[in-house]
C-alpha positions, 0 to 999 in steps of 0.5 A: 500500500501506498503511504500518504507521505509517500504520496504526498512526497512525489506531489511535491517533487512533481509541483516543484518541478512543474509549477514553480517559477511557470515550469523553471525547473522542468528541465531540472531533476528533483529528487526527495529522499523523505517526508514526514509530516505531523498533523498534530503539531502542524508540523513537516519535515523534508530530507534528502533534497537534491535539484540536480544540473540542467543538461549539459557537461558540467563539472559540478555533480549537482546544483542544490542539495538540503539534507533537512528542513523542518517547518512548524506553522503552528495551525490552520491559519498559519498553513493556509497564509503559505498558499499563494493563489496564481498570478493574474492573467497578466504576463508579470502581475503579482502573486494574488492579484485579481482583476474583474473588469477594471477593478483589481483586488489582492487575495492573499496573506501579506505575512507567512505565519512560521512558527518554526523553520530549521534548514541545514546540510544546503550546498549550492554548486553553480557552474557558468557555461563559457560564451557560444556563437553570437546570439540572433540580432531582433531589432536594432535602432536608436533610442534615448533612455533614462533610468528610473532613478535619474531625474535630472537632465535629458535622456542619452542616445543610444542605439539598441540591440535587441536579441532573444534573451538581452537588450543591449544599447552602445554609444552614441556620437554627442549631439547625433541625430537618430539617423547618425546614431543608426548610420555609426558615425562619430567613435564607432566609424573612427575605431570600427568598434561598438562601445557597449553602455549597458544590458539589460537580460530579459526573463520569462517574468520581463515586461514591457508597455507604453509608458501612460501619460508620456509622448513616445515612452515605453517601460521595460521591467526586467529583474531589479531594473525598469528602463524609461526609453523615448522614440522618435515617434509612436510607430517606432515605439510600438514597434520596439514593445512588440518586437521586446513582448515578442522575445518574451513572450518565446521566454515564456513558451520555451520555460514552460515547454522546458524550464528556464535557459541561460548560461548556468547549471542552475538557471531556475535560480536567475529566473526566480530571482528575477521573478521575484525582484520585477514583482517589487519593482512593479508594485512599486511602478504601481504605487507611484503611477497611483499617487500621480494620479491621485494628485491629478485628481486633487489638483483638478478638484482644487481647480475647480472649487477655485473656479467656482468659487469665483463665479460666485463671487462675480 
């Protein structure tokens, strides 16, 4: 006869590895010596797990491996503040986050209620893969970007490159024009190199879109980062945010299909990472979108009851 912590032990593995991160560890195996569980006590405990390398030749003989973990939560409501409800139907929404029509509303528990959590015996083996042929160029053309924490002064040209899984951009002659930027005058044309600026790794969990209330802006989220770019023009702006949600959206279908890809023996760490930092990047994006908002609104009404204030008085 099959025990349940036998059975609950191959759920585990089968929805760690299908699951989280949108199937990241699909190509990943899993294995799981033990697991016990304590009904009375709220109690459960995991042994033997070990998250071996992605296919590949590589020297380290796994990625991950936890000899224990022990969690307490102490009761009913302590496991059910554990269970995270699945994103919204929006490519990088937050865990818990619903929508009905315009409306959007947060189901969920802001705190894990852990009474208790013992981890020992972790072993972390990351190996690197050495750089193969120069990746598919997508899209190529020059942009002026601003980064979120830069206020002050105007945006920089630059030409970028977009490729399956990065967004490059390289240097730009001062004071070029778009058309000189694209051409490859001024540095570029005298040392027949690129000088690359910067880069930006794209992921599964990335987005992008058209920046609201902005001429020819358009936002792109990816791990920690947001870039703010700037085109010449809304047709070549919404060429780039197709041509970026396209790479993404092929993140997605390949990560689904077999689990998160990159230059590691454990790229599943990356994408959850990132998956996790673009979450706070966004609620955040969220937050200071609303306050905007809400100061429009505000100064609007202030407006107004000037105006009619006024009237009145004439």
């Amino acid at each position: 006869a099959v025990r349940i912590e036998d059975a609950a032990r191959l759920l585990l593995v089968h929805v760690v590895q299908h699951s989280v991160g949108r199937g990241a560890l699909k190509n990943a195996p899993v294995t799981l010596e033990s697991m016990r569980i304590e009904p009375r006590a709220w109690r459960i405990e995991l042994r033997g797990l070990r998250i071996g390398n992605v296919p590949g030749e590589w020297d380290a003989p796994h990625a991950v491996t936890l000899e224990r973990l022990r969690l307490s939560v102490g009761g009913l409501v302590g496991l059910l503040s554990l269970l995270q409800v699945p994103q919204a139907n929006k490519a990088g929404a937050p865990g818990g986050l619903l929508r009905l029509g315009s409306l959007e509303f947060t189901v969920g528990f802001c705190i894990k209620a852990i009474e208790e959590l013992d981890l020992s015996g972790i072993s972390v083996h990351l190996e690197t893969r050495a750089a193969g042929a120069a990746p598919p160029l997508l899209m190529r053309g020059p942009l002026r970007k601003r980064r979120s924490n830069v206020r002050l002064g105007a945006p920089r040209l630059r030409l970028f490159e977009l490729e399956p899984s990065a967004l490059r951009w390289f240097e730009a002659p001062r004071h070029a024009t778009a058309e000189e930027a694209l051409l490859g005058e001024g540095r570029r044309k005298q040392t027949g190199v690129k000088v690359q600026k910067g880069s930006l790794r794209l992921y599964s969990s990335s987005s992008v879109e058209v920046a609201p209330r902005s001429r020819h802006h358009l936002e792109l989220v990816s791990s920690k980062e947001r870039l703010t770019l700037l085109a010449e023009s809304a047709e070549t702006r919404d060429a780039w945010v197709a041509a970026i949600q396209a790479a993404i959206d092929a993140l997605v279908q390949a990560q689904e299909a077999r689990g998160a890809v990159g230059p590691t023996n454990a790229p599943w760490l990356d994408a959850l990472d990132a998956e996790g930092e673009a979450r706070i990047v966004r609620w955040r994006q969220g937050a200071e979108q609303r306050r905007r908002e809400w100061r429009r609104r505000w100064r609007k009404g202030a407006t107004g009851a000037e105006g009619a204030e006024g009237g009145k008085g004439g």
